[in-house]
N, C-alpha and C positions, 0 to 999 in steps of 0.2 A: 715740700712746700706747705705753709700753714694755710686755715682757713681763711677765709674771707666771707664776713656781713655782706646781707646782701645789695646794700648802698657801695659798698666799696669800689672805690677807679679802678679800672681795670687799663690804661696806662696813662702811665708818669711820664714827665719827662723832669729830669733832672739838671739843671744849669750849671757845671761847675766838675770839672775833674780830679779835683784836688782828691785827698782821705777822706776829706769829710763826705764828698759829695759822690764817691765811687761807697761808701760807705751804707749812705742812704740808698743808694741805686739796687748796691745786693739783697740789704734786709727788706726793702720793695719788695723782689723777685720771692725772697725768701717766705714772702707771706702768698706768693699768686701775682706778683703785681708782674705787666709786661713794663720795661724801664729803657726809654731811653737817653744818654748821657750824651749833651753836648758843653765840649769845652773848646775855649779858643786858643787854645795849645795845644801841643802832641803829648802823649801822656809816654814819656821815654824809656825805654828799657834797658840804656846803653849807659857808658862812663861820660857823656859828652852834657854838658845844663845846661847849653844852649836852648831854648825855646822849650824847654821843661815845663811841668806844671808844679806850682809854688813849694809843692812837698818835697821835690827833689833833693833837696841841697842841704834840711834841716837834719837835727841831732839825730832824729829814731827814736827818741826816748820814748820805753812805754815805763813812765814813773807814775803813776797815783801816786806814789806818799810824798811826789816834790810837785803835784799842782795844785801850786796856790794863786790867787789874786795876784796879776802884776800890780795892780796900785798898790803902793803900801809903807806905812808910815819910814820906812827907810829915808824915801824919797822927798818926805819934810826934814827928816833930821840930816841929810846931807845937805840940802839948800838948793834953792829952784836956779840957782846960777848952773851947777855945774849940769843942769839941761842942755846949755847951749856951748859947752865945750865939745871940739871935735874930736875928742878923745876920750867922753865921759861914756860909760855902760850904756845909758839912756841919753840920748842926742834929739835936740831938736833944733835942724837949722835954723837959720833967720831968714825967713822968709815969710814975706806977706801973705797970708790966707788965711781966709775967717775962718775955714772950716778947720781945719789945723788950731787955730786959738782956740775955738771953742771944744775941739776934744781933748786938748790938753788942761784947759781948766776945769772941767767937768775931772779930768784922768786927777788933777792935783786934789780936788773936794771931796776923790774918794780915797785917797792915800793915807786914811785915817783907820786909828788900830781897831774903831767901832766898826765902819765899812767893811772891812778885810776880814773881821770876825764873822760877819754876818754872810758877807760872799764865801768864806768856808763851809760854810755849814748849810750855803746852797749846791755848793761842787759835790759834799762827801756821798750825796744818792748816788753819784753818776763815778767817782773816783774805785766805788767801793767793787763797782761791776765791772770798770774797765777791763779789768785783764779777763775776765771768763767771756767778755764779745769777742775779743779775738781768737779763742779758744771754738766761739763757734764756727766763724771765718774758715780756719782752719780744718776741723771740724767737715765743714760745707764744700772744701774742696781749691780754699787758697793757698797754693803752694809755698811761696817767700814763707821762710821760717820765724818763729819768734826766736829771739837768742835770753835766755838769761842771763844776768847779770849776777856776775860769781864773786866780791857782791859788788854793787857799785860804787864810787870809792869818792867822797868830798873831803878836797885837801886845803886847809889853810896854812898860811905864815903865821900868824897871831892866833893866843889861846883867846883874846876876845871876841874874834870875828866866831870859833869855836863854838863859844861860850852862847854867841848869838842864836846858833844856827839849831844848837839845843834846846832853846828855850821856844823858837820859832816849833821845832818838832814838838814840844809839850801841848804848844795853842793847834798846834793840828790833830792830835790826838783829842783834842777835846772838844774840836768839830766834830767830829766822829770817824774823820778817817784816819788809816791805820798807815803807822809807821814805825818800823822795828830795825832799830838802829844800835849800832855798838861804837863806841871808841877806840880807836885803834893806837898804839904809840908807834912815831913813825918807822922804826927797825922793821917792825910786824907790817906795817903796809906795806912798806916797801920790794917785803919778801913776798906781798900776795900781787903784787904792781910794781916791777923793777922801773919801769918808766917813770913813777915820779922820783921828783928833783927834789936835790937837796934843801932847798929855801923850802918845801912842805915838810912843816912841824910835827901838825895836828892833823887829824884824818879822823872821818866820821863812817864808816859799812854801813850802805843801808840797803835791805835785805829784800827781797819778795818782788824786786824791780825786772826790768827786761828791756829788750833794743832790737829793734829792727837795721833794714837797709832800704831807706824809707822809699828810696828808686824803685828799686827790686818788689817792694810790696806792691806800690801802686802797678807795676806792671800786671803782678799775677792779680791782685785786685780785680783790673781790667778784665784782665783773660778770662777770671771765670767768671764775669757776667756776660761775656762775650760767649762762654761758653753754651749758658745757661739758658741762651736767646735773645740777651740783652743787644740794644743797638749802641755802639758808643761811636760819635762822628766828633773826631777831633780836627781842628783849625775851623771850628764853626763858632764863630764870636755872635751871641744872643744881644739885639739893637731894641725888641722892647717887646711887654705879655700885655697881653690885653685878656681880662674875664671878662666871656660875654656868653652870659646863660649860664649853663651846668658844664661850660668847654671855658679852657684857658689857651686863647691862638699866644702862638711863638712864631715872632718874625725874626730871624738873622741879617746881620750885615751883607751885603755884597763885598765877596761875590759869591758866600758860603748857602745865601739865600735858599736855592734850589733844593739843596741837600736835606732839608731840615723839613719834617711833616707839621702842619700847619696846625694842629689843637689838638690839646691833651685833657685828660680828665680832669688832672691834678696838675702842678707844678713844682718844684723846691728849685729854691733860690742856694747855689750854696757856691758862690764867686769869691768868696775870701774878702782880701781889702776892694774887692770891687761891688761888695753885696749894697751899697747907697742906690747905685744906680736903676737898678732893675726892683729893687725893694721899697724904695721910696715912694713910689706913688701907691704904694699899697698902704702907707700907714706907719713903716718903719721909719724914726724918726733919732734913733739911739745911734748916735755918731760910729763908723766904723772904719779905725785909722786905720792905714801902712803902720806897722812895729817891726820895718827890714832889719830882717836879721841877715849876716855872714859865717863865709863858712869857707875852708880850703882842708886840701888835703896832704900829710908829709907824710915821708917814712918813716920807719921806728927800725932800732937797732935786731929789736924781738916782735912778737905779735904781742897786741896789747893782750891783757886778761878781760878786760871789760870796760866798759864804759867812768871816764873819769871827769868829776866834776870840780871846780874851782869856781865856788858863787861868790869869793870877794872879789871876783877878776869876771861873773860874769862870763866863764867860758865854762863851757863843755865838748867833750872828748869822745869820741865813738871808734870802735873797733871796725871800718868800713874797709873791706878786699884786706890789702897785706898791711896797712897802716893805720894813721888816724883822722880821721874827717875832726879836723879844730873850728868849731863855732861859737857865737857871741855875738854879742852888742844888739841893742835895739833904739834901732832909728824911726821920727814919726819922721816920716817923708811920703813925697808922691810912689803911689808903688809902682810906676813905670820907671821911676827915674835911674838914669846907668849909677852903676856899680859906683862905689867913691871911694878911691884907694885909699884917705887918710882910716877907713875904719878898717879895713884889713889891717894896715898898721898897729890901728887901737888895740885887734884882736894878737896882734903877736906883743907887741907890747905887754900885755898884759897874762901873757902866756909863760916869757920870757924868764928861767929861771924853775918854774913849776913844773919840765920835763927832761926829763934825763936821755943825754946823745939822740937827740931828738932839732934836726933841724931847720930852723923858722922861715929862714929866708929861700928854702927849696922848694916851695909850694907852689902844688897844681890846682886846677879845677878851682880856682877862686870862681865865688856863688853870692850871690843875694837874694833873700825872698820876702815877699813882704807877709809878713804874718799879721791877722785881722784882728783888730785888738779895738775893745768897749774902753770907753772912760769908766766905766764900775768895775770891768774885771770880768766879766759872765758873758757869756756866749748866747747868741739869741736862735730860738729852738723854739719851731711852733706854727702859728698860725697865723698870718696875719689878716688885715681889714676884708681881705677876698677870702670867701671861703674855701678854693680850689688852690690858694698859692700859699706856699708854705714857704721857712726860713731854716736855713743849718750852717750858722757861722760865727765869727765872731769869739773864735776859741784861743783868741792871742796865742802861748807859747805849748798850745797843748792841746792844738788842732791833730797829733796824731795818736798820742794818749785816750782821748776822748772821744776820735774820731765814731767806731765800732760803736760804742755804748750811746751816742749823736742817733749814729743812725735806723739802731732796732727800737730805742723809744720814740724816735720820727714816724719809723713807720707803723709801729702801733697804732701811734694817732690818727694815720691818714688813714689806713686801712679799716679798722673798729670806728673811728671817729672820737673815740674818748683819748684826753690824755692825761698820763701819770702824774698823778703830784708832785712827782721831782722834779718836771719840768716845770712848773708855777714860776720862779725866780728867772725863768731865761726868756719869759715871755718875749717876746717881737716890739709888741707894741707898749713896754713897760716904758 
């Protein structure tokens, strides 16, 4: 356990069971802090995403050299129409709701190549450390394995989408983070990944990446703050924080009420696309959409080698139990809303061709989750208007990448009370 100032809380309570927020809960403990983790899901261990907590069902990717800014000027040059097709990558129904209009026009005014330059080169502090937080995780006694990616493999049809993806890797090396990538011709890919298909041309390696089973982490995650003396009460849905004095009281829904101890030192907010509601009255006013993502799972003829990407298609591939967990598309929607089979569709559609004896229409475990996504692209990490209630969300497609590295600059903060200059850009109340 690290030190601890002598203002420092001595306990947390955390809102939110996701990566991010089982994240913040351990680097707590890891500094002295007592942490207790309420989410209003079960945080699952098993093959079954029923009543899951949001991480369940997503890629696993732990990629720093591919997180970048979802807004981005792509999204002007393809045209704000095909937003509202039900087949397009990025979908947004037609449906009436102001807060929906205004995160997406805000999401379109950032979709610009200054914006996305400037949101890289607020990620690269945070992208640069990713993989050595999990390594302390690890390290600290969380069993779920990290897996490398041997290497990980983005396949196009077209040498321009190629063409694209190269020059995209140039502007990211020039943010400062690192990405060490080779060309492959497809003969050579196909012999290091028998699984892709013949319509993949072009192939890109890119190197130094890794993948979890993002079920599987969040359990042992769990486990060892459970271990550690952590409280974690799942199906406790948090109804509203009141700061009052040097105590932030936490009241739950009925009928979870009981369960839940009434005032903590501190606070952290880390509810995903739910973080408006408990974050709001404190000051957060930076819109925080649903970006539902899908996801199912097929067999394969072989075990894949590693993790396979296809970002003209917007899908990616993960080596999850004997198969592939296929996920894709980002919908702004309500994030309760059920599943909507035209995007599963979207997701094999656009799958279709890019896998070899690999079959579409035999898929299990179809999933949706809503991942928490800014109109700028940045994740908000900090402090807000209460000085006891703090923010950890907001990480769109890379809430488990970033998770680790979220939550020991978090708790720096809380714990010493200063924070890192890297956080400056994710502020709360920016």
């Amino acid at each position: 356990m690290g030190d601890r100032t002598r203002d420092a809380p001595d306990q947390v309570a955390v809102v939110g069971g996701g990566i991010v927020g089982l994240c913040v809960a351990w680097y707590l403990q890891d500094r002295g802090v007592r942490v207790t983790v309420l989410d209003r899901d079960r945080l699952t261990r098993g093959p079954d995403p029923t009543g899951a907590a949001s991480s369940w069902g997503n890629a696993g990717w732990l990629t720093p050299a591919l997180a970048t800014p979802l807004p981005e000027p792509a999204v002007l040059r393809y045209g704000l129409r095909v937003l509202w097709r039900s087949d397009s990558p990025v979908y947004v129904p037609p449906v009436a709701d102001a807060g929906l209009a205004r995160f997406v026009a805000g999401f379109v005014r950032h979709s610009t190549q200054r914006h996305w330059r400037t949101a890289m080169r607020a990620l690269a502090p945070l992208t640069r450390t990713a993989l050595e937080a999990f390594d302390v995780l690890a390290a600290g006694g969380v069993s779920a394995p990290t897996r490398a990616a041997a290497p990980l493999l983005a396949g196009y049809r077209r040498q321009a989408d190629l063409d694209a993806l190269l020059a995209e890797f140039t502007e990211i090396r020039a943010a400062g983070q690192r990405a060490d990538v080779d060309v492959l011709d497809a003969l050579t890919a196909r012999d290091l990944e028998p699984l892709l298909g013949d319509e993949v041309r072009h192939v890109v390696a890119v190197h130094g990446q890794r993948y979890i089973d993002p079920g599987r982490f969040v359990a042992a995650l769990a486990d060892s703050i459970r271990e550690r003396g952590g409280v974690i009460s799942e199906s406790t849905a948090v109804d509203t924080l009141r700061s009052v004095g040097d105590r932030v009281e936490v009241r739950a829904a009925a009928p979870s009420a009981a369960a839940v101890p009434g005032s903590f030192d501190a606070v952290v907010v880390a509810t995903g696309a739910w973080l408006p509601r408990l974050a709001g009255p404190f000051g957060v006013r930076l819109p925080v959409q649903a970006g539902r993502g899908y996801s199912f799972h097929v067999a394969t003829p072989q075990p894949p080698t590693g993790p396979i990407y296809f970002p003209a298609s917007r899908v990616a591939c993960t080596p999850i139990g004997e198969g592939l967990r296929v996920a894709g598309m980002m919908e702004f929607r309500a994030p309760d809303a059920p599943l909507d089979p035209r995007r599963i569709q979207a997701v094999v559609a656009a799958t279709r061709g890019l896998l070899r004896d690999v079959d579409l229409d035999r898929r299990t475990h179809e999933w949706v989750g809503p991942r928490p996504c800014t109109p700028d692209g940045l994740p908000l990490i900090g402090r807000t208007a209460a000085p006891r209630v703090f923010v950890a969300g907001g990480h769109g497609m890379w809430g488990v990448t970033l998770g680790p590295v979220t939550g020991r600059l978090l708790a720096e903060m809380i714990v010493d009370g200063r924070s890192n200059p890297a956080l400056a850009p994710f502020d709360p109340l920016r």
